[in-house]
Gaussian input, Z-matrix of N, CA and C with variables (Angstrom, degrees):
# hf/3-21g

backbone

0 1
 N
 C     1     B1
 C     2     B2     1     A1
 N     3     B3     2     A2     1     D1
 C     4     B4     3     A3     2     D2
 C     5     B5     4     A4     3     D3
 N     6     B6     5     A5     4     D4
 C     7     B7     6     A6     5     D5
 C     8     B8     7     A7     6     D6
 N     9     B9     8     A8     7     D7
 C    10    B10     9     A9     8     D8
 C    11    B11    10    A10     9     D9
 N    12    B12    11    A11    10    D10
 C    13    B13    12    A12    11    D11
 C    14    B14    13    A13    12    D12
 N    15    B15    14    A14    13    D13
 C    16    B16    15    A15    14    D14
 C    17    B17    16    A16    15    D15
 N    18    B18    17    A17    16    D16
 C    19    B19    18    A18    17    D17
 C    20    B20    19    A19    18    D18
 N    21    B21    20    A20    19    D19
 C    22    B22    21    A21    20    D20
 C    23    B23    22    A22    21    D21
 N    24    B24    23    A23    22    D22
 C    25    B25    24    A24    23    D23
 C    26    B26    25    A25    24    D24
 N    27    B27    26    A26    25    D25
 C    28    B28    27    A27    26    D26
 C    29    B29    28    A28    27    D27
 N    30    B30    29    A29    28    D28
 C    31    B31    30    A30    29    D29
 C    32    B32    31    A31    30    D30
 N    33    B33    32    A32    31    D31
 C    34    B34    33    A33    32    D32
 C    35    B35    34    A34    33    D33
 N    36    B36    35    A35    34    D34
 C    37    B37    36    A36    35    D35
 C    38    B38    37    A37    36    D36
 N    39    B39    38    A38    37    D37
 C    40    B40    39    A39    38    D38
 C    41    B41    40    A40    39    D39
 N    42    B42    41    A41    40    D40
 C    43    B43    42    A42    41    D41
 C    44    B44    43    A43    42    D42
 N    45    B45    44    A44    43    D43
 C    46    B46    45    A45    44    D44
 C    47    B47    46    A46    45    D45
 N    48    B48    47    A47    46    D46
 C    49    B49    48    A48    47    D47
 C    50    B50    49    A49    48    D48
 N    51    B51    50    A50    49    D49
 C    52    B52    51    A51    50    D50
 C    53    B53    52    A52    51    D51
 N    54    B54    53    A53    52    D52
 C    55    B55    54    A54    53    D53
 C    56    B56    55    A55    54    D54
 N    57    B57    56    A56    55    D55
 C    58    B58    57    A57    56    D56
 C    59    B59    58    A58    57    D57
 N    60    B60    59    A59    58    D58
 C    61    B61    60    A60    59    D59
 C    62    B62    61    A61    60    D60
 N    63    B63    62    A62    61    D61
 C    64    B64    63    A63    62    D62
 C    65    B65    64    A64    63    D63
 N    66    B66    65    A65    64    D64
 C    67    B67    66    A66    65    D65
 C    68    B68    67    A67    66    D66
 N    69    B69    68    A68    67    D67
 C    70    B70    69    A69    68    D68
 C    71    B71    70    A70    69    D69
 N    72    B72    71    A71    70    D70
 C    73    B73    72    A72    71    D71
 C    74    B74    73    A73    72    D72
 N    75    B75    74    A74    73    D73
 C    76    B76    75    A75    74    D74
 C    77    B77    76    A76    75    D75
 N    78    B78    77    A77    76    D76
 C    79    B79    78    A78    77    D77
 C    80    B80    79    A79    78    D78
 N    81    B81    80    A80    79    D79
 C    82    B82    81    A81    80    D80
 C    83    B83    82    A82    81    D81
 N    84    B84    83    A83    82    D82
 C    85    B85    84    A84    83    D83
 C    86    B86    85    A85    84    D84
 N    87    B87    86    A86    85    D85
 C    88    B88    87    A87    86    D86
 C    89    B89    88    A88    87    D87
 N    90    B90    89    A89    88    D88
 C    91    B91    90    A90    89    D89
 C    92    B92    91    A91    90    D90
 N    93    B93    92    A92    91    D91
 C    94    B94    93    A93    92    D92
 C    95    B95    94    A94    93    D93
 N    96    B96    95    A95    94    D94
 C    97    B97    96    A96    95    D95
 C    98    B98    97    A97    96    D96
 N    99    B99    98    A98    97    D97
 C   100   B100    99    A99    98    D98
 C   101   B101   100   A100    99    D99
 N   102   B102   101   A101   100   D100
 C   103   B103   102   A102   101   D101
 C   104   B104   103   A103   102   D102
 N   105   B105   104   A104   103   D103
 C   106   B106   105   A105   104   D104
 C   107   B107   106   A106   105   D105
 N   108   B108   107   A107   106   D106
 C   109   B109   108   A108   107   D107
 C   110   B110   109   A109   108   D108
 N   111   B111   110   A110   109   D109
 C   112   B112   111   A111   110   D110
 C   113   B113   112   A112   111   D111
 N   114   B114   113   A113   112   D112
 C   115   B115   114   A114   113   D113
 C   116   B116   115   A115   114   D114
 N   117   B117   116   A116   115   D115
 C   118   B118   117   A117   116   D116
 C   119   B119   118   A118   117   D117
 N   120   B120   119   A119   118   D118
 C   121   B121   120   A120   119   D119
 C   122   B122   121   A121   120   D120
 N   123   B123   122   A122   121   D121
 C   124   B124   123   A123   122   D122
 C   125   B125   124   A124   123   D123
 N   126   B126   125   A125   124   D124
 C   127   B127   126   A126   125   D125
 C   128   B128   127   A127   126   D126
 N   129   B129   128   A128   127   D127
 C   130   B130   129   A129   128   D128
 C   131   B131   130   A130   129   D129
 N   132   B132   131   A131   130   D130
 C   133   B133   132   A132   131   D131
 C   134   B134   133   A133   132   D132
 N   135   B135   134   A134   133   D133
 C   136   B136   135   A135   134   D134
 C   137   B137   136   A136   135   D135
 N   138   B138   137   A137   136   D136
 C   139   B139   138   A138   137   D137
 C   140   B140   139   A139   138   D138
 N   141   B141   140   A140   139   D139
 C   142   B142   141   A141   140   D140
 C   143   B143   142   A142   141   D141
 N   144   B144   143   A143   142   D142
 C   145   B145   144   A144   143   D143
 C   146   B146   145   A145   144   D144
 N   147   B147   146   A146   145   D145
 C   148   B148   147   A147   146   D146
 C   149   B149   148   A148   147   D147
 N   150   B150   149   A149   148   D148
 C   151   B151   150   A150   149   D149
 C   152   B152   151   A151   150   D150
 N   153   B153   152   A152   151   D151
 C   154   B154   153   A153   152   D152
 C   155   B155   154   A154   153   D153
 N   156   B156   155   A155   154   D154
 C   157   B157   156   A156   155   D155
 C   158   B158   157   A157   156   D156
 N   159   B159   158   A158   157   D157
 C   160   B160   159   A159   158   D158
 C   161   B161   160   A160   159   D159
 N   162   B162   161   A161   160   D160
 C   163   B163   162   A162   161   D161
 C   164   B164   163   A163   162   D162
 N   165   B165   164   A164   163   D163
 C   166   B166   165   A165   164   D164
 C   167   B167   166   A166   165   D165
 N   168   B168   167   A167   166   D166
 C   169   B169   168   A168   167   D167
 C   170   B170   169   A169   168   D168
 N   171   B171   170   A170   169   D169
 C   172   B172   171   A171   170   D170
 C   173   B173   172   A172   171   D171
 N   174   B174   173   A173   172   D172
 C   175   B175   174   A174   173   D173
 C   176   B176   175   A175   174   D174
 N   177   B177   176   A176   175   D175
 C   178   B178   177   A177   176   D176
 C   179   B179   178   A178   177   D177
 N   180   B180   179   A179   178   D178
 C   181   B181   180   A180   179   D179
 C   182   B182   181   A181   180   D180
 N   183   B183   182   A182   181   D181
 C   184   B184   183   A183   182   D182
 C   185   B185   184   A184   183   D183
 N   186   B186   185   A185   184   D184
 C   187   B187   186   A186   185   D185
 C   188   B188   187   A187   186   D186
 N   189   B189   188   A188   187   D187
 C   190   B190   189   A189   188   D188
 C   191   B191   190   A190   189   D189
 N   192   B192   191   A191   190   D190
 C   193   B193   192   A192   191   D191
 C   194   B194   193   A193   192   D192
 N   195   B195   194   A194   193   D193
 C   196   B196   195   A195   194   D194
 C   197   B197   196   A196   195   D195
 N   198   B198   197   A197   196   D196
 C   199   B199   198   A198   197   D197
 C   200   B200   199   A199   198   D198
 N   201   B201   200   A200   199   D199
 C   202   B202   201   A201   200   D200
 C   203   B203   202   A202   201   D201
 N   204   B204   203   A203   202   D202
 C   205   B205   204   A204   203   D203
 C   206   B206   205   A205   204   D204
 N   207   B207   206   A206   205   D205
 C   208   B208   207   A207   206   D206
 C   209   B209   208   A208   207   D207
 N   210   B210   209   A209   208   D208
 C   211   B211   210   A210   209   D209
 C   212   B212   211   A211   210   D210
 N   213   B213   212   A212   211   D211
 C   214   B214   213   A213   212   D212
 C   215   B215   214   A214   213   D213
 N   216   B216   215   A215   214   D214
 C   217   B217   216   A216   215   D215
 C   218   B218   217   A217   216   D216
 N   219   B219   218   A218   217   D217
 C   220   B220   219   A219   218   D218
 C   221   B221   220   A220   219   D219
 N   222   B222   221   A221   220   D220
 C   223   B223   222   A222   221   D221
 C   224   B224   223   A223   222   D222
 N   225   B225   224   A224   223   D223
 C   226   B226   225   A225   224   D224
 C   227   B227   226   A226   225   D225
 N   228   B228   227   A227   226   D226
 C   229   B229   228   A228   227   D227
 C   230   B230   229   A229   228   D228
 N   231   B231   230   A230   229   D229
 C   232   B232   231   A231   230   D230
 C   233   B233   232   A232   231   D231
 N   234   B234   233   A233   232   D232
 C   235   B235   234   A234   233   D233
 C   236   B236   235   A235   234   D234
 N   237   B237   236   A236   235   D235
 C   238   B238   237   A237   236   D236
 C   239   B239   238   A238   237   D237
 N   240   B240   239   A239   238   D238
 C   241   B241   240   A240   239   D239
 C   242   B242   241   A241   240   D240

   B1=1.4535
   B2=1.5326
   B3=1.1437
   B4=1.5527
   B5=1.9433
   B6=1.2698
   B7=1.3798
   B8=1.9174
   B9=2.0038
   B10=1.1963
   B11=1.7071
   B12=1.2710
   B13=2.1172
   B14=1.3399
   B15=0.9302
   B16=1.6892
   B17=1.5155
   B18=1.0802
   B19=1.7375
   B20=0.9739
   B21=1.4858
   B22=2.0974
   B23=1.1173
   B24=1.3255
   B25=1.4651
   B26=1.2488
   B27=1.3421
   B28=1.2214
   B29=1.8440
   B30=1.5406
   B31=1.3191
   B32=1.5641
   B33=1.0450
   B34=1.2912
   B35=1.6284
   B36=1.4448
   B37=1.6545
   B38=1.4483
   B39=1.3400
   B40=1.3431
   B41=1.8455
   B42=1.7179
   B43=0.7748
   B44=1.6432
   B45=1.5231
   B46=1.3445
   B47=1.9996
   B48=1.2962
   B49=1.3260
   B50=0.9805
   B51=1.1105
   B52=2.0316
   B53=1.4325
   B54=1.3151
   B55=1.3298
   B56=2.0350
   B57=1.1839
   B58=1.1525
   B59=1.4623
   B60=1.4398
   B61=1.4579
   B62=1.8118
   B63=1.0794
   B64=1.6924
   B65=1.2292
   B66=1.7382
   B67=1.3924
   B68=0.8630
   B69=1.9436
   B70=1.4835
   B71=1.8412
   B72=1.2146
   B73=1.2573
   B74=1.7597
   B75=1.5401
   B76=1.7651
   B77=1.1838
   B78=1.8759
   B79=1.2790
   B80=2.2149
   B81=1.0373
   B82=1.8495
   B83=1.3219
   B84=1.5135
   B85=1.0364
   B86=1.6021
   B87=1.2732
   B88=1.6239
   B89=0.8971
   B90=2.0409
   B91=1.5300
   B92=1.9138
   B93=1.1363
   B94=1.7189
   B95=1.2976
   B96=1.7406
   B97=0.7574
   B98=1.3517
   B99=1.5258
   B100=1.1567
   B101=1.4644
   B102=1.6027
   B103=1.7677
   B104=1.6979
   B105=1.7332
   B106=1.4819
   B107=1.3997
   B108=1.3695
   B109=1.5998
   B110=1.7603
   B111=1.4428
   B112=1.6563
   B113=1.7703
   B114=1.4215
   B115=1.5620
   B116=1.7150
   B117=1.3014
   B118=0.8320
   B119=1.5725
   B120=1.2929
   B121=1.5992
   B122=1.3261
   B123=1.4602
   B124=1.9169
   B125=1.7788
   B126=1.3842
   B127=1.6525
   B128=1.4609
   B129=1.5032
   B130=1.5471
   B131=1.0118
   B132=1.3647
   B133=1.8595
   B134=1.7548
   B135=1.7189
   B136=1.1915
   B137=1.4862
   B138=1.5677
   B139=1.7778
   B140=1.4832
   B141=1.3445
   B142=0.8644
   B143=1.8108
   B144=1.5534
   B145=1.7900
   B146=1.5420
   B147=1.1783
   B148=1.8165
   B149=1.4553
   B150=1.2428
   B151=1.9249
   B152=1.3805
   B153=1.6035
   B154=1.4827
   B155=2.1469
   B156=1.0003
   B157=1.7607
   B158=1.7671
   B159=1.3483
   B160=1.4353
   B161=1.5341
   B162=1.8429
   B163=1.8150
   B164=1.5045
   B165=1.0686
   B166=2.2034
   B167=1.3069
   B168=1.4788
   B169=1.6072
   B170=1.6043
   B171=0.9071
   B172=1.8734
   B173=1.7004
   B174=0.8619
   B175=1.4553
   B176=0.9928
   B177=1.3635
   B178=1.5753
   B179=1.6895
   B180=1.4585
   B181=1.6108
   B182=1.4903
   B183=1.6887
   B184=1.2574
   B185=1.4172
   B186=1.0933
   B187=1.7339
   B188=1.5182
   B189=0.9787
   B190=1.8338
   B191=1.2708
   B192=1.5825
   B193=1.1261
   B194=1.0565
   B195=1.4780
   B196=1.5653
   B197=2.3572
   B198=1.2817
   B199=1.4903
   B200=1.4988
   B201=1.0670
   B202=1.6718
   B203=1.2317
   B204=1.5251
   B205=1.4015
   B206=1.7873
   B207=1.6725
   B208=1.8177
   B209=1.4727
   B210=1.4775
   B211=1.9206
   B212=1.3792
   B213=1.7721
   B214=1.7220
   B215=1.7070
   B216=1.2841
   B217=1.6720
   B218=0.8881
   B219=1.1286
   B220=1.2931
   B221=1.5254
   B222=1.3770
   B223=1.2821
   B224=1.6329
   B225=1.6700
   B226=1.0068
   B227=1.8008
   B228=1.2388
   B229=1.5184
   B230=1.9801
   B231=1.4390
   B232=1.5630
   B233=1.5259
   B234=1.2994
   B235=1.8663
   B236=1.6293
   B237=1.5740
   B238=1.5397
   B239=1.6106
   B240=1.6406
   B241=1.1723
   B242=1.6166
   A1=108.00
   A2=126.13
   A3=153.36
   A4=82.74
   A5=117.03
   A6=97.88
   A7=95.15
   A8=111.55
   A9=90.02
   A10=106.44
   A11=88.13
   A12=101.77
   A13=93.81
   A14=93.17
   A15=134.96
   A16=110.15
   A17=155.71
   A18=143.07
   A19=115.31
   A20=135.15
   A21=133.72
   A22=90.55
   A23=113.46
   A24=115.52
   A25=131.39
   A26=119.76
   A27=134.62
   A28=98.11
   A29=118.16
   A30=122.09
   A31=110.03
   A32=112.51
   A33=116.43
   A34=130.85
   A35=111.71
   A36=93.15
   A37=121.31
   A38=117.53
   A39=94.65
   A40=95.21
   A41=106.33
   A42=151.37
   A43=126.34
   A44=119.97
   A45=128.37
   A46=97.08
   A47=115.72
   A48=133.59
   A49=89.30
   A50=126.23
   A51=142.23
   A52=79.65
   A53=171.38
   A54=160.66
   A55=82.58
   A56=103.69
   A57=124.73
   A58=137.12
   A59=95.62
   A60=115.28
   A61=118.40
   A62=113.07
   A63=103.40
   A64=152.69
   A65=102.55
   A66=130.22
   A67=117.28
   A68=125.51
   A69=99.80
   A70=112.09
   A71=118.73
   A72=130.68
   A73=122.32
   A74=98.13
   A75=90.46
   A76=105.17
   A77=124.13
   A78=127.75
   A79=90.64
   A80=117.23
   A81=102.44
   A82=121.23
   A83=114.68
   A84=118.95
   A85=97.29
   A86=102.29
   A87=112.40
   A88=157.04
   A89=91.45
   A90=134.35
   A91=89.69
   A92=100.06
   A93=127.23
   A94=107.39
   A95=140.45
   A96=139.38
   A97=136.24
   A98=118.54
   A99=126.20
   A100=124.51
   A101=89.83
   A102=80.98
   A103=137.78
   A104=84.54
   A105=109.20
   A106=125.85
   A107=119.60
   A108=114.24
   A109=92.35
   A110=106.61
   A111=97.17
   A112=92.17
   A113=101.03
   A114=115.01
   A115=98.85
   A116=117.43
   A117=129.84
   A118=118.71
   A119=104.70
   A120=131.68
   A121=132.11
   A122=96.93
   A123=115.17
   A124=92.63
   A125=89.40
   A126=103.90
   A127=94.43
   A128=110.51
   A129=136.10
   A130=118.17
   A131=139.16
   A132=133.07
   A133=87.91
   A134=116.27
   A135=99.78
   A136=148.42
   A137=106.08
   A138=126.29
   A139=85.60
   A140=152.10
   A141=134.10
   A142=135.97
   A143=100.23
   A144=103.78
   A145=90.29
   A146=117.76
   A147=103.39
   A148=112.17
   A149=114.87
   A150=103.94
   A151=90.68
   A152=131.56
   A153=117.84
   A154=71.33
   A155=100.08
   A156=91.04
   A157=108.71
   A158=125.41
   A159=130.91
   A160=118.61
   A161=92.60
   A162=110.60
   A163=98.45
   A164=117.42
   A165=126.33
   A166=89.94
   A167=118.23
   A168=118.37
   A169=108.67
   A170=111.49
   A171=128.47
   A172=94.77
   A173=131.93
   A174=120.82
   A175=114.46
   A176=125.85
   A177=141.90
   A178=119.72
   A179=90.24
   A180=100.29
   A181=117.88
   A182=109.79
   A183=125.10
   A184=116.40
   A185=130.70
   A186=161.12
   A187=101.73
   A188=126.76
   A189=127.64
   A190=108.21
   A191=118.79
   A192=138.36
   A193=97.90
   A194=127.85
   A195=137.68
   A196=88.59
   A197=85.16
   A198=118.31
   A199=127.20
   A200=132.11
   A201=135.06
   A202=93.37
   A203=101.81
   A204=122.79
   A205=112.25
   A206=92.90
   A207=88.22
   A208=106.98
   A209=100.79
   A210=125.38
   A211=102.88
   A212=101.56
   A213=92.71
   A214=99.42
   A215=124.45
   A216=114.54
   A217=106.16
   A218=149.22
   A219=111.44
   A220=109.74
   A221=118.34
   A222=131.45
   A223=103.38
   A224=120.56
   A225=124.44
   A226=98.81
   A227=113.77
   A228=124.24
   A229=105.42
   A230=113.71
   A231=102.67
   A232=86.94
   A233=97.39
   A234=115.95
   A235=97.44
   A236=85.72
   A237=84.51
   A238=127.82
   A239=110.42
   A240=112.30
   A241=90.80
   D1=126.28
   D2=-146.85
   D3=-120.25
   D4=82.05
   D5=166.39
   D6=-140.47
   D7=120.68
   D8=175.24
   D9=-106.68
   D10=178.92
   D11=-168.19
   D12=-126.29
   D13=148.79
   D14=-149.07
   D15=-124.18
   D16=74.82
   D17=-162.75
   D18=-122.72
   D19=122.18
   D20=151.95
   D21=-93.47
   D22=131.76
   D23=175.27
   D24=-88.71
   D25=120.97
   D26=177.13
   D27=100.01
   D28=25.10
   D29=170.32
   D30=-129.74
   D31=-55.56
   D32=-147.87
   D33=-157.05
   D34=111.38
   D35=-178.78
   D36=-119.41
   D37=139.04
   D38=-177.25
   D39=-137.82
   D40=138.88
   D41=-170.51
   D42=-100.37
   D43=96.07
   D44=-152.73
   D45=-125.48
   D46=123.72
   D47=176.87
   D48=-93.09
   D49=109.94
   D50=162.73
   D51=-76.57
   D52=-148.18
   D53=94.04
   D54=154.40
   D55=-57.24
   D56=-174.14
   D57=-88.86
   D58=-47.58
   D59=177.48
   D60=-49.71
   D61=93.77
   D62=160.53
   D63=-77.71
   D64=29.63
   D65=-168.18
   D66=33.01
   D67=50.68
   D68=-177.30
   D69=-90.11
   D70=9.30
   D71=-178.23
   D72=68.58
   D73=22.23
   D74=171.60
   D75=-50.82
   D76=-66.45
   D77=-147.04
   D78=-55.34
   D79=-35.92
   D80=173.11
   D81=-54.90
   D82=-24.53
   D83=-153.66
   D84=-88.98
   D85=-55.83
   D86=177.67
   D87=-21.46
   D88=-59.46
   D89=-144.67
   D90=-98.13
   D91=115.67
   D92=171.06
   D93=-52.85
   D94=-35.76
   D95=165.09
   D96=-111.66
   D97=38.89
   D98=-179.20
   D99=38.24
   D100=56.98
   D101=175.01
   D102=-83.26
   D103=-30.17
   D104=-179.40
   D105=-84.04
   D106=155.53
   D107=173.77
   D108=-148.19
   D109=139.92
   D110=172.81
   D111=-85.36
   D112=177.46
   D113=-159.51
   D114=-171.30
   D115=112.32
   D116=-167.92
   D117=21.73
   D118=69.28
   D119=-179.86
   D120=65.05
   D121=9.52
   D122=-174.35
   D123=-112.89
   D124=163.28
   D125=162.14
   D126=-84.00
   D127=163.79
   D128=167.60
   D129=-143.91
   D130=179.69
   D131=-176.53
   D132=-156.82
   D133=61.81
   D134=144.66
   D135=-38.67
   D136=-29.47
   D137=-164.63
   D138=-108.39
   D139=57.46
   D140=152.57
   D141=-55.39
   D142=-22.51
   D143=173.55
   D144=-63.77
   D145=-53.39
   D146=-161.32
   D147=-49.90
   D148=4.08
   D149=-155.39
   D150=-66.13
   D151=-178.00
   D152=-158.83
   D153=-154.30
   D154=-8.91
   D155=179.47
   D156=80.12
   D157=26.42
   D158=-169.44
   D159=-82.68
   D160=-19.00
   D161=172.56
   D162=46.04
   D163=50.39
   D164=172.88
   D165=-91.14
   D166=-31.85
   D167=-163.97
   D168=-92.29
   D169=-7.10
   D170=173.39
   D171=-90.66
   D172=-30.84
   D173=-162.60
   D174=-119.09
   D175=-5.10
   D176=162.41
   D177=-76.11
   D178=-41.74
   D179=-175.09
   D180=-70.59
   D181=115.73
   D182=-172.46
   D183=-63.94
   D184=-23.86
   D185=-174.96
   D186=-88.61
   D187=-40.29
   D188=-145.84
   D189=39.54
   D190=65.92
   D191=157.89
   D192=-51.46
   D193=-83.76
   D194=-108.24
   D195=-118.48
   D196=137.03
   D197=166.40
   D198=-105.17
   D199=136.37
   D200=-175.65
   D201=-145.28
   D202=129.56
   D203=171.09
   D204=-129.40
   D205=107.18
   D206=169.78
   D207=-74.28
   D208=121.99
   D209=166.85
   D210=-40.03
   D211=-43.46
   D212=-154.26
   D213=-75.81
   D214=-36.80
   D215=172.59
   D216=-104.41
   D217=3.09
   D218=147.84
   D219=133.31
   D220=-30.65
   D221=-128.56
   D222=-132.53
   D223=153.24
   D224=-159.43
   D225=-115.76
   D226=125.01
   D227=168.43
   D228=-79.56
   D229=133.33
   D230=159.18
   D231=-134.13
   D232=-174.25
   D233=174.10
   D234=-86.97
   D235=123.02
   D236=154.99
   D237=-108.53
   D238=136.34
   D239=-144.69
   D240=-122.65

């Protein structure tokens, strides 16, 4: 399992299945704070401090690649499909 993690600490995690991901770049397209960049044909979340917690990139993703976890509760957002 090809899944990389993404962390600002004590904000935000986000969680990308390369396994899965078909780089089509919604979550870039979406994300209010430019978190994402594809990278050799996957999404990535270099800018992860900027994430703002808006989960556009959870609900965009055609795959349910991508995972977001707010630090501060605790807890993991996916798309529900």
């Amino acid at each position: 399992m090809d899944v990389k993690v993404y962390e600002a600490k004590g904000t935000a995690r986000i969680e990308i299945d390369h396994d899965i991901c078909g780089g089509y770049g919604n979550c870039l397209v979406v994300c209010p704070a430019h978190v994402f960049e594809i990278i050799n044909g996957k999404s990535t979340a270099p800018h992860v401090e900027r994430c703002v917690l808006s989960y556009r990139c959870v609900e965009s993703c055609p795959t349910d690649a991508i995972k977001v976890m707010d630090l501060r509760k605790e807890s993991y957002i996916k798309r529900l499909g």
